[in-house]
VOSE-818531 format. One record per residue: residue in one letter; x, y, z of N, C-alpha, C in turn. Coordinates in steps of 0.05 Angstrom, whole numbers, padded with zeros to 5 digits, always signed. Last residue first. Example, Ala and Ser with C-alpha at 12.3 -4.5 7.8 and 13.67 -1.06 7.14 Angstrom:
! residues 2
S+00257-00045+00142+00273-00021+00143+00258+00001+00157/A+00264-00114+00156+00246-00090+00156+00264-00066+00156/
END
This chain:
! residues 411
X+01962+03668+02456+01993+03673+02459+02008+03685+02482/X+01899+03676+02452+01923+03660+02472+01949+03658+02471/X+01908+03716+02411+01895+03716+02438+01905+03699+02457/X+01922+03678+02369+01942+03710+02378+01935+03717+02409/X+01898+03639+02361+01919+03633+02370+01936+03661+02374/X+01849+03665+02339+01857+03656+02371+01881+03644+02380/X+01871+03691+02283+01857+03704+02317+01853+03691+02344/X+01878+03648+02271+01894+03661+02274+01895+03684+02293/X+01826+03624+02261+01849+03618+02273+01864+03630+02285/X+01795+03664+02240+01786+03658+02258+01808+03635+02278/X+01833+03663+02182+01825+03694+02198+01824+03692+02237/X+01824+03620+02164+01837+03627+02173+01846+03645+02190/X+01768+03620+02145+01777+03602+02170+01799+03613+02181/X+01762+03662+02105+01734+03652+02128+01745+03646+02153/X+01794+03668+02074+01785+03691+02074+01761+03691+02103/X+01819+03611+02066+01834+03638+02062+01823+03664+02079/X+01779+03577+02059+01807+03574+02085+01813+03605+02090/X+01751+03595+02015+01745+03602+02035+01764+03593+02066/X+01796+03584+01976+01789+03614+01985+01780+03613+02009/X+01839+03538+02002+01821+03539+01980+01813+03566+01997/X+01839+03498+02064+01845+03500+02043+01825+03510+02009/X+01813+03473+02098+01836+03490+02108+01848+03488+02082/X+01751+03479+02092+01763+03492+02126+01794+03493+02120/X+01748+03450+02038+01750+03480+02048+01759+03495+02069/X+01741+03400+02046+01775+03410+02045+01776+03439+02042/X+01693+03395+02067+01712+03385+02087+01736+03397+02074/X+01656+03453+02057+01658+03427+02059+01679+03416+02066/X+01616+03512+02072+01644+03500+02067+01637+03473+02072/X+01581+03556+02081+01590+03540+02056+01611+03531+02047/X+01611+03578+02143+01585+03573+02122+01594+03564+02093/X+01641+03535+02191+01649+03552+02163+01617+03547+02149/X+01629+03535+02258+01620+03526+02235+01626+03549+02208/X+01672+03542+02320+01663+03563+02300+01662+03536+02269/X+01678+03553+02387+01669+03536+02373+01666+03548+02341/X+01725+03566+02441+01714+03566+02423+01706+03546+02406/X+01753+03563+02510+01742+03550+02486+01722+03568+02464/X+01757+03594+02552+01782+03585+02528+01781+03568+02515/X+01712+03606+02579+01727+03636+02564+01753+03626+02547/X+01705+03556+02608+01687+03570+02586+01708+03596+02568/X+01760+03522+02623+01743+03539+02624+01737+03555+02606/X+01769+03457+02615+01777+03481+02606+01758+03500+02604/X+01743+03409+02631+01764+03416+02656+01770+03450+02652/X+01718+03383+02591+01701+03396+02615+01716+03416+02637/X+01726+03355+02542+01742+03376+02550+01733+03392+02574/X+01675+03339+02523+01695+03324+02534+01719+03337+02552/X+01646+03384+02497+01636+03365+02520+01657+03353+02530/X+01686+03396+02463+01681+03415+02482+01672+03398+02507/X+01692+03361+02425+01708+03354+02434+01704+03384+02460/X+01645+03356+02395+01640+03341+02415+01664+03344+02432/X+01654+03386+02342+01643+03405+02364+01641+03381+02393/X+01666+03344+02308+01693+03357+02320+01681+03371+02348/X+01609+03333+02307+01633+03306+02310+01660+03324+02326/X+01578+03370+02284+01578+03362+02309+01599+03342+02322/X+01566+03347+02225+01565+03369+02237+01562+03361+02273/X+01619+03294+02195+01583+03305+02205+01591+03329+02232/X+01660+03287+02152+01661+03290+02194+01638+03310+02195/X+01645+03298+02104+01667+03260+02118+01670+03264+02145/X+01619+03330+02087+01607+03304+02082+01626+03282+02093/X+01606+03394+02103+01621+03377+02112+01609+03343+02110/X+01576+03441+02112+01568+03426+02086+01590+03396+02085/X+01605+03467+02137+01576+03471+02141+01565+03449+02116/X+01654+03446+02176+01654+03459+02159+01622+03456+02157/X+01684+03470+02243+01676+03454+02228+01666+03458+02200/X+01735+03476+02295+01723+03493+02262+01709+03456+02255/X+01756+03497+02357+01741+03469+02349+01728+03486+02319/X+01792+03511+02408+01786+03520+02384+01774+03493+02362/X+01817+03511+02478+01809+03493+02460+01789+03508+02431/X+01879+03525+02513+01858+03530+02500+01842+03516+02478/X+01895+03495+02573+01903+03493+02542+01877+03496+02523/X+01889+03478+02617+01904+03505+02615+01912+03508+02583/X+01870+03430+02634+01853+03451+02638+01866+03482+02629/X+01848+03369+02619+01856+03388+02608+01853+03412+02615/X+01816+03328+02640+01843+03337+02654+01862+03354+02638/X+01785+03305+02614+01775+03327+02621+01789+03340+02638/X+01804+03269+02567+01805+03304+02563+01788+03320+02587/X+01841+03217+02592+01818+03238+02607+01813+03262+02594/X+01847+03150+02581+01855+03174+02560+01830+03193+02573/X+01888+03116+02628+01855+03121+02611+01860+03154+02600/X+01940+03074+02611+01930+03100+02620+01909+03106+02611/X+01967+03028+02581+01949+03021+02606+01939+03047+02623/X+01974+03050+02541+01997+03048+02545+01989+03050+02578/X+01916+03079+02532+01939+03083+02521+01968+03075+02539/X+01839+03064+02536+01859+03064+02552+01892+03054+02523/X+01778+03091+02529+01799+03096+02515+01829+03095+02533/X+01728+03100+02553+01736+03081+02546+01776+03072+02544/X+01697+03146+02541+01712+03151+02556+01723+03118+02571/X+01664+03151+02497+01649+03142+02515+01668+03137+02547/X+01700+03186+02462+01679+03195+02476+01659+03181+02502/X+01744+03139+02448+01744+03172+02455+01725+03181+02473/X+01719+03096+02429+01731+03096+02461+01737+03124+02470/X+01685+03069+02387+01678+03101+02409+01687+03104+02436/X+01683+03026+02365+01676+03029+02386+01670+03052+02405/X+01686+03050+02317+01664+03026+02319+01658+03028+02349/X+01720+03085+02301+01693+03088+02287+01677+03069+02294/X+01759+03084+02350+01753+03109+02338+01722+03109+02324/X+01779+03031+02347+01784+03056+02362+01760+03071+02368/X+01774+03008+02291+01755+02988+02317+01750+03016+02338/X+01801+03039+02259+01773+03032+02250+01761+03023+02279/X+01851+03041+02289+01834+03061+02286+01810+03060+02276/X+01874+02996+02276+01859+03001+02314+01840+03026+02309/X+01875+02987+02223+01853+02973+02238+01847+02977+02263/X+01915+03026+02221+01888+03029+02205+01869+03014+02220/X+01953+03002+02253+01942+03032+02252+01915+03030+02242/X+01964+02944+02222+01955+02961+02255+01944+02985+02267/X+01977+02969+02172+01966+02957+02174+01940+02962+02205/X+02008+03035+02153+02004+03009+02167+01984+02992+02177/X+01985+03053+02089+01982+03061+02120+01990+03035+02130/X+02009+03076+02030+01999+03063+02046+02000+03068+02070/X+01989+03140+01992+02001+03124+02012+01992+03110+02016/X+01974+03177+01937+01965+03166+01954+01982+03151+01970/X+01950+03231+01887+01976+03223+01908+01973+03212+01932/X+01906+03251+01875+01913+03227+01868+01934+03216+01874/X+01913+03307+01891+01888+03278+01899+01886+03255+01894/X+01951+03330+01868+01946+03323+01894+01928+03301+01900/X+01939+03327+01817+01965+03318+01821+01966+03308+01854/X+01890+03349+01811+01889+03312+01808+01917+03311+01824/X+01906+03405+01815+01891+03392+01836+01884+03361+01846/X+01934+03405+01783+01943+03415+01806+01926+03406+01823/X+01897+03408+01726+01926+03396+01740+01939+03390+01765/X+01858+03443+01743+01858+03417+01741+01877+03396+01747/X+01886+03487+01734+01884+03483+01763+01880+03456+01760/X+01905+03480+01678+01924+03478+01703+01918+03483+01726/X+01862+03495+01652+01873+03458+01660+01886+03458+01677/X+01852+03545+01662+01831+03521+01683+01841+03499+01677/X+01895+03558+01633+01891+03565+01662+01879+03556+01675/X+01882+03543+01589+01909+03530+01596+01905+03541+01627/X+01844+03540+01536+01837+03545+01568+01860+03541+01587/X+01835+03522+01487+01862+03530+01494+01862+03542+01526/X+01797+03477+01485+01784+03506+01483+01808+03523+01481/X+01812+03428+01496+01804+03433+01469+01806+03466+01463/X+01821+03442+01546+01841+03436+01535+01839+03437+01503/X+01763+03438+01562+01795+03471+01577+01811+03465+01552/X+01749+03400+01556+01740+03413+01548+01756+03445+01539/X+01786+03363+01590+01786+03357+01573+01772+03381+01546/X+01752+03383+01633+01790+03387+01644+01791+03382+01601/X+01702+03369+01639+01715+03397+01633+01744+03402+01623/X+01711+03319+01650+01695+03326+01620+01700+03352+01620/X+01738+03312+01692+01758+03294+01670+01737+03311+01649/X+01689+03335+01723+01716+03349+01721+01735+03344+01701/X+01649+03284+01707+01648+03317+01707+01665+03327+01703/X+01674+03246+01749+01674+03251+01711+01674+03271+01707/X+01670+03271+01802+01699+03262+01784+01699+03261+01758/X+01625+03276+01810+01633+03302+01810+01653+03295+01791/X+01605+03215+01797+01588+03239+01786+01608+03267+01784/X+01632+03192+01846+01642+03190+01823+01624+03213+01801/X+01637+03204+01908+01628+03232+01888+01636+03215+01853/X+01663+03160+01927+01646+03175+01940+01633+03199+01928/X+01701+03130+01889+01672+03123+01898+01655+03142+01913/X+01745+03164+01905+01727+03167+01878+01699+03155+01884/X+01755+03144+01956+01752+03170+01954+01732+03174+01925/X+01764+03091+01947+01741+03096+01966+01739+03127+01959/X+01804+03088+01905+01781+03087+01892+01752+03094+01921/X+01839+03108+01957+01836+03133+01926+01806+03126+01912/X+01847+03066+01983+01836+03077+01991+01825+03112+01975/X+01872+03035+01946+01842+03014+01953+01826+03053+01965/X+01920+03055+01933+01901+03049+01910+01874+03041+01918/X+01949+03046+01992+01930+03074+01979+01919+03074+01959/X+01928+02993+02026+01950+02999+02005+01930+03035+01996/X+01943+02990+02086+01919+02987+02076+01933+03000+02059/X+01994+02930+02098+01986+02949+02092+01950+02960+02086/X+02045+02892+02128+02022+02884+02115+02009+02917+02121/X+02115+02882+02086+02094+02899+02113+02067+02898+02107/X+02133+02861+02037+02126+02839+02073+02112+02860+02081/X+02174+02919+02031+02167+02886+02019+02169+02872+02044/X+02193+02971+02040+02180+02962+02058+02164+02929+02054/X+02222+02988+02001+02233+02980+02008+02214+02960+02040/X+02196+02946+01928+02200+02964+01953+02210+02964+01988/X+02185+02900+01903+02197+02916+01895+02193+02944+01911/X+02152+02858+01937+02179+02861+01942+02196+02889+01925/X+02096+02895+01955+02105+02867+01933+02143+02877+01946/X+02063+02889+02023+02077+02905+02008+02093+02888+01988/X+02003+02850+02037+02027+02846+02036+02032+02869+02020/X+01939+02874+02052+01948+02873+02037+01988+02878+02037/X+01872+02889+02070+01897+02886+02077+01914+02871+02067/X+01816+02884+02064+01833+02908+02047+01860+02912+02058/X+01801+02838+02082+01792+02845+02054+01806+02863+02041/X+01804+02825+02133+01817+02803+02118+01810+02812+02076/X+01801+02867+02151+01821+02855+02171+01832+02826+02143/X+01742+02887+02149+01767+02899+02147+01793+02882+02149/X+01717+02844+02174+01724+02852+02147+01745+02862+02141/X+01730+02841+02231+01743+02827+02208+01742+02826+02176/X+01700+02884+02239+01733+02891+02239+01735+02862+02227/X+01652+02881+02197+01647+02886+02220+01677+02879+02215/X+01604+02949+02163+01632+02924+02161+01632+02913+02195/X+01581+02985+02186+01567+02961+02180+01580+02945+02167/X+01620+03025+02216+01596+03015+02226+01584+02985+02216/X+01642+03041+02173+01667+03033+02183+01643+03015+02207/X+01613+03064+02128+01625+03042+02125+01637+03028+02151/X+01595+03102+02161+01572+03087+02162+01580+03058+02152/X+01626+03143+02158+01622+03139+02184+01608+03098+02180/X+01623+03156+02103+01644+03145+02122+01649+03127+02144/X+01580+03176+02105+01577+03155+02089+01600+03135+02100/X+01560+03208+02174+01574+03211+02149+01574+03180+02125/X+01536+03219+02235+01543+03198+02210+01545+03202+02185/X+01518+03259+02275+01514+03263+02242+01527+03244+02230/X+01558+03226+02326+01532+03248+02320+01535+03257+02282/X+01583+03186+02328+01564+03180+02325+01542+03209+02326/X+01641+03205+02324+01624+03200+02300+01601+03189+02302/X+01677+03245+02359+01651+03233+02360+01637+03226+02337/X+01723+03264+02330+01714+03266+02356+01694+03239+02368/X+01734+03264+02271+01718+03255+02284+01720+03246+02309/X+01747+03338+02250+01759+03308+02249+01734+03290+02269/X+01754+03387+02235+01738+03370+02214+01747+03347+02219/X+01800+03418+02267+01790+03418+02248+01786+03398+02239/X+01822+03450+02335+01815+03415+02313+01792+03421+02300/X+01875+03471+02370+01858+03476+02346+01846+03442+02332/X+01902+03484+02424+01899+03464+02413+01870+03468+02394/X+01943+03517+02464+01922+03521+02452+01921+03495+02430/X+01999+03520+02483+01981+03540+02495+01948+03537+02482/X+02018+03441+02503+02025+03474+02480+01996+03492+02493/X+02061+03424+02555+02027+03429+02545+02036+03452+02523/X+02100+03408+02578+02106+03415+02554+02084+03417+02543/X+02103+03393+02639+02106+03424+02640+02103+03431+02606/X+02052+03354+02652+02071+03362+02631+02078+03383+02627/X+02013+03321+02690+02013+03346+02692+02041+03352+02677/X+01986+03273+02670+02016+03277+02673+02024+03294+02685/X+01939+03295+02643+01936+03272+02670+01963+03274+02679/X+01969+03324+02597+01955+03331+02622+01950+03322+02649/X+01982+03277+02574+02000+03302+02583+01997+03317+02599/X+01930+03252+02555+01952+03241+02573+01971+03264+02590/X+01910+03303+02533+01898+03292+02554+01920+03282+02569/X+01949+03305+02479+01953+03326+02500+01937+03318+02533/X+01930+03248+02457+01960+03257+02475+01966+03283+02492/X+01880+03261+02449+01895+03232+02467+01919+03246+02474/X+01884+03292+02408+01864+03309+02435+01872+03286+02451/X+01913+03271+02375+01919+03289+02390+01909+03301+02412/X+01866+03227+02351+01893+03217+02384+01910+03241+02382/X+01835+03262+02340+01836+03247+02355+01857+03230+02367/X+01855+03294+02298+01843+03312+02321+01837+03288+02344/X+01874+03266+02252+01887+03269+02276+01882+03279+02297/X+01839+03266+02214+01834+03243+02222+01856+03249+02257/X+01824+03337+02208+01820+03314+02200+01816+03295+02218/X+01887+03364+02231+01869+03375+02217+01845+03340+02211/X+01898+03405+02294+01901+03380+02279+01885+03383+02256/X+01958+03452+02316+01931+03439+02298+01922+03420+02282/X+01982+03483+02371+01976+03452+02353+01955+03445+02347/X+02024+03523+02401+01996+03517+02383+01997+03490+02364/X+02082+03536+02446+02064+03511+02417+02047+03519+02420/X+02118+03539+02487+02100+03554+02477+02090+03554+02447/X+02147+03490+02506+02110+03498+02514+02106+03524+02490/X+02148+03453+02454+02131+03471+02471+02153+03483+02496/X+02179+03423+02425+02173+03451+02406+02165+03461+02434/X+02186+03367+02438+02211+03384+02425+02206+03407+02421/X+02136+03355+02461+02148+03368+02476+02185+03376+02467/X+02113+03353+02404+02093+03369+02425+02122+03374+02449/X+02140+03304+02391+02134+03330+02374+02128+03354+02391/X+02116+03270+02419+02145+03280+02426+02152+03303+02407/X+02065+03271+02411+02079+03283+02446+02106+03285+02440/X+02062+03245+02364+02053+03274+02374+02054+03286+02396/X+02079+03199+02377+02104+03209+02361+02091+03247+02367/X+02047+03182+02407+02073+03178+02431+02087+03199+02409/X+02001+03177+02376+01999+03190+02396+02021+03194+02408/X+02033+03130+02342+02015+03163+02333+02008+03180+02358/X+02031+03087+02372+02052+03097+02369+02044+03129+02350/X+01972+03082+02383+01984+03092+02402+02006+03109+02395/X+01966+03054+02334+01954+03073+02331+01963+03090+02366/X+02022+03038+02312+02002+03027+02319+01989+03060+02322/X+02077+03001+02264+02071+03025+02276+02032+03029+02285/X+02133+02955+02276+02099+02965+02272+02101+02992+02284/X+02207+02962+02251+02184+02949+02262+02159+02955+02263/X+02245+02967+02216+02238+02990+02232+02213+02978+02258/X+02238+02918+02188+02266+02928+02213+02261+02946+02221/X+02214+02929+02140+02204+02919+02163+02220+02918+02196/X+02222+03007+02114+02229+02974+02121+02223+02957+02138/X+02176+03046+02084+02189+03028+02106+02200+03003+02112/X+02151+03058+02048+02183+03052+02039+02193+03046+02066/X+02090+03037+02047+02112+03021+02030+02143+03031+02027/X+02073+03081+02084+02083+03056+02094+02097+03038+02078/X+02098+03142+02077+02086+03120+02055+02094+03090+02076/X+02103+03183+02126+02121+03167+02111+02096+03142+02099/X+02088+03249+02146+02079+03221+02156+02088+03205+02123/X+02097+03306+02165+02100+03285+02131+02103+03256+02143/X+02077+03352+02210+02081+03318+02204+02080+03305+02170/X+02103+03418+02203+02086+03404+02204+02091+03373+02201/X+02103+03478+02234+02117+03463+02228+02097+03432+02229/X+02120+03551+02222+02095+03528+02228+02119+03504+02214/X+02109+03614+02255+02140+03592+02257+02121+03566+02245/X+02067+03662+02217+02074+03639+02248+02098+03625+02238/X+02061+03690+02190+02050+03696+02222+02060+03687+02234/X+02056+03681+02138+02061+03701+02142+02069+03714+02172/X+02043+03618+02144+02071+03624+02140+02071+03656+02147/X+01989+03614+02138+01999+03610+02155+02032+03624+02163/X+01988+03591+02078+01976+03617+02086+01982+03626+02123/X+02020+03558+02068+02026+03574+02058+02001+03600+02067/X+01996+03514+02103+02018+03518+02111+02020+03546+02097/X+01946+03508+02080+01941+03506+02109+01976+03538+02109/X+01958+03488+02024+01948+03525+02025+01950+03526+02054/X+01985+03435+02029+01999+03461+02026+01986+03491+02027/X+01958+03392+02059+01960+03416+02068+01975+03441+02071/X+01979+03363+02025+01944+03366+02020+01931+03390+02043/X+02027+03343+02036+02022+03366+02025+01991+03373+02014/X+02021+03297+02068+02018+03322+02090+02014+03343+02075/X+01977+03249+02028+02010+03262+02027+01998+03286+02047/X+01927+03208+02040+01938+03228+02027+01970+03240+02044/X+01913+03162+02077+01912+03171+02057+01932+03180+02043/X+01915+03182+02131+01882+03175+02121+01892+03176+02096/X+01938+03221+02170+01943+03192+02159+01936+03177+02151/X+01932+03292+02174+01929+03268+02173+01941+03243+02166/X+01985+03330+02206+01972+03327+02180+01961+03297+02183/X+01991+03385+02250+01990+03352+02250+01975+03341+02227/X+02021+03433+02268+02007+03419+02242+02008+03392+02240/X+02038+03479+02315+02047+03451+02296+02023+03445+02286/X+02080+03545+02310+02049+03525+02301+02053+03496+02297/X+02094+03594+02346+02098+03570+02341+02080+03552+02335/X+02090+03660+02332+02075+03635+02347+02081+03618+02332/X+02161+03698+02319+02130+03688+02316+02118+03665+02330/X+02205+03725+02310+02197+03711+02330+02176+03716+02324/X+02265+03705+02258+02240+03719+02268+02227+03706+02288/X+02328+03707+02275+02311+03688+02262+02279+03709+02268/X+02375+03744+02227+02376+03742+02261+02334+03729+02251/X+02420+03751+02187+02401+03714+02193+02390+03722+02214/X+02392+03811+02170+02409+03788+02164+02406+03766+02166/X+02342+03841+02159+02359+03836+02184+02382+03812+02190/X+02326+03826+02110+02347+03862+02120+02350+03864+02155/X+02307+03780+02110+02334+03787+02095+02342+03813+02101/X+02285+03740+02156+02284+03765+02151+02314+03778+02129/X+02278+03665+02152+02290+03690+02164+02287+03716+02139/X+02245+03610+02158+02252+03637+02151+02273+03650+02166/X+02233+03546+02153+02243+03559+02173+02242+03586+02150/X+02184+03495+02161+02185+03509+02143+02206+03541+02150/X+02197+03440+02188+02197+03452+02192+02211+03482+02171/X+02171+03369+02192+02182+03389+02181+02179+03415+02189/X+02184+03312+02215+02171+03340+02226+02192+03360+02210/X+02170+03249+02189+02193+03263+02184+02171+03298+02204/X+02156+03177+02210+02151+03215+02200+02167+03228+02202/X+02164+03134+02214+02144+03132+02200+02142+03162+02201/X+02213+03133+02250+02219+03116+02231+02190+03127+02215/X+02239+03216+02244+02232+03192+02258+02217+03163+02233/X+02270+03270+02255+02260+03246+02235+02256+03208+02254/X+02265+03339+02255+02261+03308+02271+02254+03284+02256/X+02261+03377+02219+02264+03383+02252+02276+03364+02264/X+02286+03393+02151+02277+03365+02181+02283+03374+02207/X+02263+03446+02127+02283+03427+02141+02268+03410+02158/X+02258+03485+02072+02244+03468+02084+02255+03444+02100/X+02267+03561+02081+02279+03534+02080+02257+03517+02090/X+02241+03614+02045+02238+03597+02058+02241+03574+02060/X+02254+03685+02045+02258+03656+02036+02260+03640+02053/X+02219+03744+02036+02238+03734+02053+02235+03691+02042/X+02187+03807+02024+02187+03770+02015+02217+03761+02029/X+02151+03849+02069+02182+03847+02051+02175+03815+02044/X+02102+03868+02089+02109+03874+02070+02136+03863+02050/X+02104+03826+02143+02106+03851+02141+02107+03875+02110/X+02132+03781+02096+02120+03785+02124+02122+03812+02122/X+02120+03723+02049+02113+03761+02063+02103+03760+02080/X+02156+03677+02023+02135+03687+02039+02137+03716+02043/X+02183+03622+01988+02183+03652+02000+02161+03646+02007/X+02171+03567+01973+02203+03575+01971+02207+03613+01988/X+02146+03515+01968+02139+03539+01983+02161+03555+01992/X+02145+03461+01953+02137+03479+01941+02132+03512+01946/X+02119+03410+01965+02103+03435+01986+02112+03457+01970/X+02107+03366+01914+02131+03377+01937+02107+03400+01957/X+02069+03296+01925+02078+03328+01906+02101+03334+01931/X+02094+03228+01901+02085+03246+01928+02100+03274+01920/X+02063+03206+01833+02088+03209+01860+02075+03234+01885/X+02024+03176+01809+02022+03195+01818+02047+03200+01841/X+02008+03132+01748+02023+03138+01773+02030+03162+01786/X+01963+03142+01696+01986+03148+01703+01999+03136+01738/X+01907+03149+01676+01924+03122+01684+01949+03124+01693/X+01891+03195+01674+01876+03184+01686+01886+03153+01691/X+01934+03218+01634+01931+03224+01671+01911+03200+01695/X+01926+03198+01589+01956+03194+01613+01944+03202+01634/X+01878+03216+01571+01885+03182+01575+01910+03180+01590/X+01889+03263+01568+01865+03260+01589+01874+03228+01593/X+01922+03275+01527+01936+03281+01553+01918+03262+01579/X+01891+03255+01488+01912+03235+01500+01928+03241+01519/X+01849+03279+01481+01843+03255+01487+01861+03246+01497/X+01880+03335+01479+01874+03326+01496+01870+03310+01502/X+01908+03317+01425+01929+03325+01446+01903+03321+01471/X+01855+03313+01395+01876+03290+01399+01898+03297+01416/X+01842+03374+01402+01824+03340+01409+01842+03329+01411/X+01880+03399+01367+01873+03408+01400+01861+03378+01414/X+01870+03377+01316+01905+03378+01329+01895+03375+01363/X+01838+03375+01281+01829+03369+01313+01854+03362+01320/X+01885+03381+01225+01864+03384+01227+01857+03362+01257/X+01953+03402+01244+01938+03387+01231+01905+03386+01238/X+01989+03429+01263+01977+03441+01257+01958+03430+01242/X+02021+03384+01306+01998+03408+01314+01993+03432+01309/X+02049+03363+01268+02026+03349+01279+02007+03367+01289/X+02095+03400+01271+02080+03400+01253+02054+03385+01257/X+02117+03427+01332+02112+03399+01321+02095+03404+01293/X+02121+03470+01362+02150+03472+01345+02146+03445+01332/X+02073+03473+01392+02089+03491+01372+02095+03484+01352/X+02054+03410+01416+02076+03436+01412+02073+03448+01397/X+02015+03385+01408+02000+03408+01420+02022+03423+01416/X+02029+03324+01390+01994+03345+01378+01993+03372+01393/X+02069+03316+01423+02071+03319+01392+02046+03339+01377/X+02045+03316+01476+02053+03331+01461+02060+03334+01430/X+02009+03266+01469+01999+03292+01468+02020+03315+01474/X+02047+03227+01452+02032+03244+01427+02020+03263+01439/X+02078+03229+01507+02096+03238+01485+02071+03246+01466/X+02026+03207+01534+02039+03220+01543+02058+03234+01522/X+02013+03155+01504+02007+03175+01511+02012+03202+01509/X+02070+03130+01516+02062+03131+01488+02046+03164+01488/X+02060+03129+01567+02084+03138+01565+02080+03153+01534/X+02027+03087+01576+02019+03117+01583+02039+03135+01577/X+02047+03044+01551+02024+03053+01534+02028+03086+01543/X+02082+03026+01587+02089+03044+01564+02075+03053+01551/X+02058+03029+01635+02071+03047+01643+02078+03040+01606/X+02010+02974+01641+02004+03000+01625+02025+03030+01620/X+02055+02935+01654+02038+02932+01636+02033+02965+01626/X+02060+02961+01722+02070+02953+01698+02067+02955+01662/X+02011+02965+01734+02016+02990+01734+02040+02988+01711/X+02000+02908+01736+01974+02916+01714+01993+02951+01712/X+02024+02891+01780+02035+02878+01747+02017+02897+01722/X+02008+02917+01809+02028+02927+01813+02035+02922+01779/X+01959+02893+01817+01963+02930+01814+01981+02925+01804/X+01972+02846+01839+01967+02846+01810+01959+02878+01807/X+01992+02854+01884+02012+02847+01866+01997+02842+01838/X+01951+02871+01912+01974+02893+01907+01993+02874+01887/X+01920+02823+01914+01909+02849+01895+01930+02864+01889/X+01948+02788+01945+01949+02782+01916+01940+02806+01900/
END
């Protein structure tokens, strides 16, 4: 009943914001006489600031049309590798323009973008800084509301089966990085693959800021998913898709429930920003609105998740601790990372990291017992917090560097 009264309330407010929306331009064009009127600037912001903060947020683009390699810019297609019913594998392709189409040969990267949420393009700086080096190709994991129920469930296994088949259309000679919530049933599927002995092991497996182990440093995160107990979850934030879509009937964790969990967690930082963003705008500051811009556009771009997923992964992963306590049986196979032995392991955490406590990703060494000392690494970002490790200057100038350096080494 909640998603269908979102839905009537998104209704309802889409002409007001619209209204909105049109006066704060009227108050800020040029070419409008309104905006030369006395607090012209004020009233274009009050009312840009009132559209955004009510608006609807579609899923951004990636947006990533060139690149430099070697000095020259060369253009960059964004194609479907593989489409599958809940993800699409994209694949960001180049070629060299003064060598005609002949393709460039670079390390093959996959990018496993989380499912927590947010749109895969929350890892557009990941991808665009990356691009200079590497072939990279990444998971756009599909809004569970445009799925149709004919496609049928999607579980938290079926995430692990879709990152092996990802894993063995690209490898062997793959790098695969997870970022987040996926470091865990990817470190599941390469294991399986392993116990398998899989001639399609990628050469190295990177995991950033995900929860391995959440019982070391508990996070606020951590701590919801602990003192709910799964039928909470199960009967509070799950929620029928309304019929005006194409996935109508699929039962969902809807992404409006999981946006206000995000705001709830810093609401202090969030006003703040609406009080600058608003300030920029009075001030003619058009350069700090438009990061502003750019940055709500993303953060506020939200998905639903399947139902099943969400909830094996709350019981999985944050309650029961089948990962680590070595519990963890897939498609009646016990999930072994310690049958990993030829696949380099790279573990980033961030130092100030508030949604995967210090030590959560670093657990995935302990587990990993099979891979010898000289092909693992461990490396904490100093003053970084969770969307810094892969994105934002310090991605840029800290993390990435330290990536990219070991995926050259193990190449």
């Amino acid at each position: 009943m909640l998603y269908h009264f979102h839905e009537m309330q998104r209704s309802f407010l889409t002409p007001f914001l619209k209204w909105a929306d049109a006066s704060s331009k009227l108050f800020s064009s040029p070419v409008s006489p309104l905006a030369h009127a006395p607090f012209a600037q004020r009233i274009a912001a009050g009312y840009e600031l009132m559209y955004r903060l009510g608006k609807d947020y579609e899923k951004p683009r990636f947006d990533i049309e060139s690149t430099v390699v070697n000095g020259e810019t060369i253009a960059v297609a964004e194609e479907v590798a593989l489409k599958k019913p809940f993800c699409n594998l994209i694949h960001f392709k180049k070629y060299a323009t003064s060598a005609g189409s002949r393709p460039l040969q670079q390390a093959k990267v996959l990018l496993v973008a989380p499912l927590s949420g947010h749109h895969a393009t929350l890892l557009r700086d990941t991808v665009r800084c990356m691009l200079p080096e590497h072939d990279v190709y990444i998971t756009d994991w599909l809004d569970a509301r445009m799925v149709p129920l004919s496609e049928g469930s999607f579980h938290l296994h079926d995430y692990i089966y879709y990152v092996q088949d990802f894993i063995r259309a690209l490898g062997p000679d793959l790098h695969v990085i997870s970022v987040c919530q996926p470091t865990v049933p990817v470190l599941a599927a390469i294991s399986l693959m392993a116990s398998a002995n899989d001639p399609k092991l990628p050469k190295t497996m990177t995991m950033m800021g995900g929860p391995i182990d959440p019982r070391r440093s508990p996070t606020q995160v951590n701590n919801l998913a602990t003192e709910k107990k799964y039928s909470w979850f199960e009967n509070t934030v799950i929620y029928n898709v309304p019929a005006n879509y194409p996935g109508a009937g699929r039962k969902v964790y809807p992404g409006f429930l999981q946006h206000a969990g995000f705001i709830a967690m810093n609401p202090g930082r969030h006003a703040q920003s609406h009080r600058e963003f608003y300030m920029h705008l009075v001030a003619g500051d058009g350069e700090s609105a438009e990061g502003h811009r750019q940055f709500y556009d993303e953060y506020n771009a939200v998905l639903d998740m399947p139902a099943e997923y969400y909830l094996e992964t709350i019981k999985t992963v944050f309650q029961e601790f089948r990962l680590p306590r070595g519990t963890w049986e897939v498609g009646g196979q016990l999930v072994r990372p310690q049958d990993i032995k030829t696949v380099a392991l790279l573990t980033v955490e961030g130092e100030l990291d508030d949604i995967s406590g210090a030590g959560q990703t670093q657990a995935a060494h302990d587990l990993c017992s099979g891979i010898p000392a000289a092909m693992q690494e461990d490396f904490v970002a100093p003053d970084c917090g969770h969307f810094g490790i892969f994105s934002g200057r310090r991605w840029r100038e800290i993390v990435y560097p330290k990536v990219a350096g070991f995926i050259k080494q193990h190449s």
